[in-house]
N, C-alpha and C positions, 0 to 999 in steps of 0.2 A: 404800269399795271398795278404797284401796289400802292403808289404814294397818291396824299389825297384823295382818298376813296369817303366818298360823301357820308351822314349818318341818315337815318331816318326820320321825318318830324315829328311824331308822338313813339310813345314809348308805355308798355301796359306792364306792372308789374307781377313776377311771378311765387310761385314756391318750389321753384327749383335754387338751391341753393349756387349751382355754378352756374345758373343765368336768372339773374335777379331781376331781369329785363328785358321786353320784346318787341317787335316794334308792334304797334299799338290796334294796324288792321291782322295782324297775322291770329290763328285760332291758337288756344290752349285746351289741348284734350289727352286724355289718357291714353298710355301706352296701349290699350286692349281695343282702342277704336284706331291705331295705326298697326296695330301687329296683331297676327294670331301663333301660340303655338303650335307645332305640327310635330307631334311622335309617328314615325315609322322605321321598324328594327329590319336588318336585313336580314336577319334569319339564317336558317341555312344558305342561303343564297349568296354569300362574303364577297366568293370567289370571284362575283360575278364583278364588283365594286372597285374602284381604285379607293386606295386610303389617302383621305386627304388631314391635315394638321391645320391648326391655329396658330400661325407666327405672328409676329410684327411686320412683315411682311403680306399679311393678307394669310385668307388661306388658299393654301400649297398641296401639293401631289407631295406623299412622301413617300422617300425610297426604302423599303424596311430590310431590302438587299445590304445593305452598309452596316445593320448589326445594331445603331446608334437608338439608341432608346428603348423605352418597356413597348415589350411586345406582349401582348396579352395571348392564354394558350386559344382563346377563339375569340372571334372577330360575329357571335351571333348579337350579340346585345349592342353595335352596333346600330348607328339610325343613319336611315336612307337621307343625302343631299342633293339635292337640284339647284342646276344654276340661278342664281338671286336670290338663296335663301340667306337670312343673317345669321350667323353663327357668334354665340357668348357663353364664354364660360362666367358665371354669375359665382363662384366660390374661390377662396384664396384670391381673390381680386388685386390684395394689394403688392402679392409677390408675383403676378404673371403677368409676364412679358403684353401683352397683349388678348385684351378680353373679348376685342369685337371683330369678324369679318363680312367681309361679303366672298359668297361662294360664287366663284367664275366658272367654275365647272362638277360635275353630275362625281357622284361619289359616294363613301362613307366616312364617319366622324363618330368619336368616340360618343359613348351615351353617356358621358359625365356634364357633357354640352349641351345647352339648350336650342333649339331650331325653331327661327321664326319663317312666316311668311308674310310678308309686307301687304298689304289688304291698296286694294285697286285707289284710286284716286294720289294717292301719297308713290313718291319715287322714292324706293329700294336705294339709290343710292346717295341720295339725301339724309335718309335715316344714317345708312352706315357713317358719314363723314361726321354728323350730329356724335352721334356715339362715341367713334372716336377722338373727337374731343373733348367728350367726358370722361371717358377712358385716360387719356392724357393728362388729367389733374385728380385720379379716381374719384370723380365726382360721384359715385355712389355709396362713397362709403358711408353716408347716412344713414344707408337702410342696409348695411350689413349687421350680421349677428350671429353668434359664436363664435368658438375659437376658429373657424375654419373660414372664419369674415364670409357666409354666404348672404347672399341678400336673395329671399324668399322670393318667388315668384308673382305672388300676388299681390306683394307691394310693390314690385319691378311693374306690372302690369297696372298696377292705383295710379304710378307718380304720372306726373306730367311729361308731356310733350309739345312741343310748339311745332306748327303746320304754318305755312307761307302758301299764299295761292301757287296753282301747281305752276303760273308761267314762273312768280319769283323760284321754285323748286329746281326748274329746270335752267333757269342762270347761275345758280350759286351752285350746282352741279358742272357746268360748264365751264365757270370761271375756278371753281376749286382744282377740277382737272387740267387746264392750262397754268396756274399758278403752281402747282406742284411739280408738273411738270416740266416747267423753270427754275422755279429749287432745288430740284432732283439732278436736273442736268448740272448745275451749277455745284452741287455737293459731288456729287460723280467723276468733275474734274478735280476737285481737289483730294477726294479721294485715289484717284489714278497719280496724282503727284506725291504724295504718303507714300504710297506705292515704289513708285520709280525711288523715292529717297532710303526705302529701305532696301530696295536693291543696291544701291549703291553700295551704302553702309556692306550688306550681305557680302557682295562682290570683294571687298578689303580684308574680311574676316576671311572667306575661302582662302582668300592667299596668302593668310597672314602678312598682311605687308608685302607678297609679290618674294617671301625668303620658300616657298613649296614651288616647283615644279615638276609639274611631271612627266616631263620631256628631259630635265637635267640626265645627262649622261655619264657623269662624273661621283652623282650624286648616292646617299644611301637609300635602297626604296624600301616602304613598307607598304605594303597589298594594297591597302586599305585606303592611303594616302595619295601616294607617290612617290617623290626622288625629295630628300631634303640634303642641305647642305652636307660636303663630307666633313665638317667640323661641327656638324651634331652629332650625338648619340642616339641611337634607341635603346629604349629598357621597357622592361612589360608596366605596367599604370599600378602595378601591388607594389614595387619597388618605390615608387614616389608618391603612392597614396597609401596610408595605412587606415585600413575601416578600425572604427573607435566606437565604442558602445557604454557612454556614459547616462546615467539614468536620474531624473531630477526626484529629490524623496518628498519635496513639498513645493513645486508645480510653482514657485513662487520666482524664476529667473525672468519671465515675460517670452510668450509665441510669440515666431517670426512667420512669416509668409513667405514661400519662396515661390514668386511669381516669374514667368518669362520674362517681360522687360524690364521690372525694375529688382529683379534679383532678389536674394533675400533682404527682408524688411520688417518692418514689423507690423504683425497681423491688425493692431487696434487703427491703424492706418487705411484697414481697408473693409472694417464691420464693424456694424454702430450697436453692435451687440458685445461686451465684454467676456471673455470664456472666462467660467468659475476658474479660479489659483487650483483649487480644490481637483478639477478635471484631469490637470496638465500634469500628475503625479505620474512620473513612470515614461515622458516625452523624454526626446532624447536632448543632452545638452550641446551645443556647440560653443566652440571658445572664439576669439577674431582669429581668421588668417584659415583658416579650418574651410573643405571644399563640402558642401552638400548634394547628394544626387536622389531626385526623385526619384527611386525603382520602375514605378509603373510610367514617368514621362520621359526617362532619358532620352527615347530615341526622336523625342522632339528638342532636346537640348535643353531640358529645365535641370540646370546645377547651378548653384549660387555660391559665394562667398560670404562667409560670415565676415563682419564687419564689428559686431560687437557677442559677446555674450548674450545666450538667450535659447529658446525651447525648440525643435521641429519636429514632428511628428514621428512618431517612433517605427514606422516604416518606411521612411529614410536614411538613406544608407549618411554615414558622416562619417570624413575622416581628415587626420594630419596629412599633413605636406612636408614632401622631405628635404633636407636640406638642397639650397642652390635650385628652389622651384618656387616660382612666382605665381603663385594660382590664380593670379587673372589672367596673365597668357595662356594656362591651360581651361581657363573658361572659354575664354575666345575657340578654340582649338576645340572642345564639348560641342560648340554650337555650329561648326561646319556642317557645312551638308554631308561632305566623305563620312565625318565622326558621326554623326545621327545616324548613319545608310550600317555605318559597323555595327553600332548599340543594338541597334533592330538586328540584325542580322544572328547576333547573341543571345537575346533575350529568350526570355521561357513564359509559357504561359498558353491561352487556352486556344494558339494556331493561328489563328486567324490574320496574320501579318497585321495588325492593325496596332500603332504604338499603347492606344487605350487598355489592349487586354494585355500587355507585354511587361512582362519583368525582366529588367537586366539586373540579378544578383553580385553582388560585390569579386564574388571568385570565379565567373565570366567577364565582368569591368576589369577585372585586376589581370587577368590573363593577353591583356590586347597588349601589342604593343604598339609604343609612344615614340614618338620624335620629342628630343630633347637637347636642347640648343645652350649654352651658356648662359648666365643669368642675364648679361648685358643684352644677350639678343633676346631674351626675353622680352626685355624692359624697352628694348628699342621698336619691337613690334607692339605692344601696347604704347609707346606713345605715337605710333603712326597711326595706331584702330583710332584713341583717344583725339586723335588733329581731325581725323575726316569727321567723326560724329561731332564732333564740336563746331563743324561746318552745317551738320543737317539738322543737328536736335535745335536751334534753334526755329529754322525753318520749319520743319514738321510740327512742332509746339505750336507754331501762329497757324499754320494751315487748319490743324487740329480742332484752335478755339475757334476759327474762322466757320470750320464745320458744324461746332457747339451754337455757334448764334445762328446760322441760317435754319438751322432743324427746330428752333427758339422761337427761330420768327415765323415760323411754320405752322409751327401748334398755336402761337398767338392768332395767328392769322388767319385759320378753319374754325377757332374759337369766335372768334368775332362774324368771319361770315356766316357760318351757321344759325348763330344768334340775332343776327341782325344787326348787330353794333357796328355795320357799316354797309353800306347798300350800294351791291355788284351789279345791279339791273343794266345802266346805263354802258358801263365797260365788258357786261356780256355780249351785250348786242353787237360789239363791234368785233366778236370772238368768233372762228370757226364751230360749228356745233363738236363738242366731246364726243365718243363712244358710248350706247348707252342713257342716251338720253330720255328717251323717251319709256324705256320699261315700264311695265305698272302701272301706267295711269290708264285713267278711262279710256275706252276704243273708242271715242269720238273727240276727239279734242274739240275744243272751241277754235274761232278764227283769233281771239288775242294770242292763244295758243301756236297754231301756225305761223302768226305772225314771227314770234320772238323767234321761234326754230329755227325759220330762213332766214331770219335779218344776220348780214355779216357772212353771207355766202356769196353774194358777187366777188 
C-alpha cells in the first residue's frame, strides 16, 4: 500500500510555496472558487447548540462540565456549524495545535474561527486533508502578518489551490482514509505498549519494591498507606522536610523546569526562548539534594530533586532534607497513587476536587504522616525502582521514536498524495470505498465517476 507508488507524467508549476508542483492535467484556481465563507451567530439561541473545539484530533464535542478551559460569560457571538463545514483558525497560526478541521457533526464554535463551505463540484474532504498538510509544515506562513501571525482573509481566499478531477478527488480520499487508518492502527499498538510499560514501572513504585503491605499484620499502619515494616518509623514529612525560602537578588543562578518525567531540569532544555537573568529576580533558589514540590500539582506527584543549583518558581514550595533521608526514595513515595489520593485529599483551593485548582501548602504537606525505613532500605528500594526502569526506558525510548517516524511518514505521505507527487488512482481502485466519499460533489456524477466508486467492491 505505500511502497512504489507511481508519479505522474507531467508536472505544471505552482505559486504555492509548499507545493511547487502539480501534476500537470490537474486545475490551479483560487481558494474563493473552491470555498465560500459562511457567518452565522447563534444568538440567543446557545443553549440550543453543543460546543464543539478545534483539536488535533479534528473537531470535537467539548465537555465544558470539567471546568478545563476559558469559558466565555456567553456563548451569543458564537457561529452556527453544520456537518462538512471546514473550520480554521487563520491567527496565531504558528503556536496552535491544529488550524484546520472538518466538522462531523451540527454545532457551535467560537467566532474567533473562520467557517467555510465547500462549493459543489470539489469534495470537502479533500480540501481538509490538502489543508492539513499545509497546516503540518505551516505552509501559510507567507501570508501571515502581525504580531498575532494572522493571515488576512482575502489573501487566504487570492492564494491558490489545486483541483484533481473529482474521480482523482475521490481516490486520494479513499486511499488517504485506508492509509491512515493503518498507521493509526499501527501507532495505537504501540502506543497501548507505552502503556502497559508504564504500568509496570507504576506497579514497582506503589510497592515500593513489594517493602508496603497492606495486609501486613505485624506491621505499623498509616491510613493513608498501609502496614509498613515494624522496623520503620513514622514521623510527620515537617520533621524530615524543612520548607526553606531562599531568594535570588540578581536572577543570574539559571531556571530549572520541574517537569513529570524527567524531574527537575533545566528550563533552556525545553524553550527555544531564553527568560531575561533580569525576570528571574526574587525565584526561589534550590541547592543539590533539596526536594521541590509543585503547590498547585502535588496531587499528581510533580516533586523533583535538585540535582544541581539553580532557580524555581517562587510558588514552589522548596525544601531541606533531614538527616538519614534519601530524597529519591521519598520521591518514589510522592508519586504513588496512595500519596497523590493524600495530597488531594489536603489540599485547599477553589473545591472543585480537580488537582489543577488545588494547593497543598507546605503546613498541610508537613502535617501528613511518613513511613520511614533506614537509610539502607532506602537505598535498596530505589535500586530495585532503578533495575526495573532500566529494563523499560529502553524499550519505551524505541517504541517512542518508532511512533515519531510513523506519524513522520504520515505527514510526508498526505503531503505527496494531496499534491500529486504520487499517484493513488491505480491502488484505490483495488480499496473498499471510505466513509464519505462521495459529499459535495455534483448530484449527477458521471459514469467514469460510478465507475471508480464500485471498482474494488466485489
Amino acid at each position: 500500500m505505500f511502497r512504489d507508488l507511481p508519479r505522474y507524467g507531467e508536472y505544471r508549476t505552482t505559486r504555492m510555496p509548499w507545493c511547487p508542483a502539480v501534476p500537470g492535467h490537474w486545475e490551479l484556481v483560487r481558494n474563493k472558487a473552491v470555498m465560500a465563507v459562511k457567518v452565522e451567530t447563534v444568538g440567543a439561541q446557545s443553549g440550543g447548540f453543543d460546543l464543539l473545539s478545534l483539536t488535533k484530533a479534528g473537531v470535537i464535542y467539548r465537555d465544558i462540565s470539567t471546568g478545563k478551559g476559558k469559558i466565555p460569560a456567553s456563548f451569543d457571538t458564537y457561529q452556527v456549524i453544520e456537518e462538512g463545514d471546514l473550520i480554521m483558525c487563520l491567527f496565531d497560526v504558528d503556536e496552535t495545535p491544529r488550524t484546520v478541521g472538518r466538522a462531523r457533526q451540527h454545532g457551535m464554535i467560537t467566532g474567533a474561527y473562520e467557517r467555510f463551505v465547500v462549493k459543489n463540484g470539489v469534495l470537502a474532504e479533500y480540501v481538509n486533508w490538502f489543508y492539513l498538510s499545509v497546516d503540518n509544515v505551516k505552509g501559510l506562513r507567507p501570508l501571515y502578518r502581525g504580531l498575532r501571525k494572522t493571515v488576512p482573509i482575502d489573501q487566504f481566499m487570492a492564494s491558490q489551490f489545486p483541483v484533481p478531477p473529482v474521480e482523482e478527488q475521490v481516490a486520494i480520499v479513499r486511499y488517504l482514509a485506508h492509509a491512515n487508518a493503518r498507521i493509526e492502527k499501527a501507532i495505537d499498538a504501540k502506543r497501548r505498549l507505552v502503556a502497559l510499560l508504564g504500568e509496570l514501572d507504576r506497579s514497582v513504585e506503589n510497592n515500593l519494591a513489594g517493602s508496603i503491605d497492606a495486609g501486613m499484620t505485624d506491621g505499623i499502619p498509616i491510613p493513608w498507606l498501609g502496614s509498613v515494616p515494624p522496623a520503620w518509623k513514622t514521623i510527620p514529612a515537617k520533621r524530615l522536610f524543612k520548607e526553606v525560602d531562599r531568594r535570588s537578588v540578581t536572577g543570574s543562578e539559571g531556571l530549572l523546569s520541574l517537569r513529570m518525567r524527567e524531574g527537575l531540569v533545566d528550563a533552556n532544555d525545553f524553550t527555544e526562548t531564553p527568560i531575561p537573568q533580569e525576570s528571574l529576580v526574587g525565584y526561589k533558589i534550590v541547592l543539590p539534594g533539596d526536594i521541590v514540590m509543585n503547590r498547585m500539582r502535588a496531587a499528581i506527584g510533580l516533586f523533583g530533586v535538585a540535582s544541581k543549583e539553580g532557580l524555581v518558581s517562587p510558588d514552589y514550595s522548596t525544601m531541606t532534607v533531614a538527616d538519614g533521608v534519601d530524597p529519591d526514595f521519598f520521591l518514589h513515595l510522592f508519586k504513588t497513587d496512595a500519596a497523590m489520593a493524600e495530597f488531594r485529599r489536603r489540599s485547599n483551593g477553589l473545591g472543585t476536587g480537580s488537582s489543577g485548582f488545588m494547593r497543598l501548602y507546605y503546613e498541610d504537606f508537613g502535617a501528613i504522616s511518613l513511613p520511614f525505613p533506614p537509610l539502607e532500605v532506602q537505598r535498596s528500594v530505589i535500586v530495585a525502582i532503578d533495575k526495573q526502569r532500566a529494563e523499560t526506558r529502553p524499550v519505551r525510548s524505541r517504541v517512542l521514536r518508532e511512533i515519531d517516524l510513523l506519524q513522520e511518514f504520515r505527514t510526508r505521505l498526505v503531503a505527496d498524495v494531496v499534491t500529486g507527487q504520487v499517484d493513488v488512482r491505480s491502488i484505490a481502485a483495488t480499496l473498499p470505498d471510505a466513509p464519505e466519499l462521495i459529499d459535495n460533489l455534483v448530484s449527477d456524477p458521471d459514469d467514469d465517476l460510478d465507475r471508480v466508486l464500485n471498482e474494488g467492491e466485489d
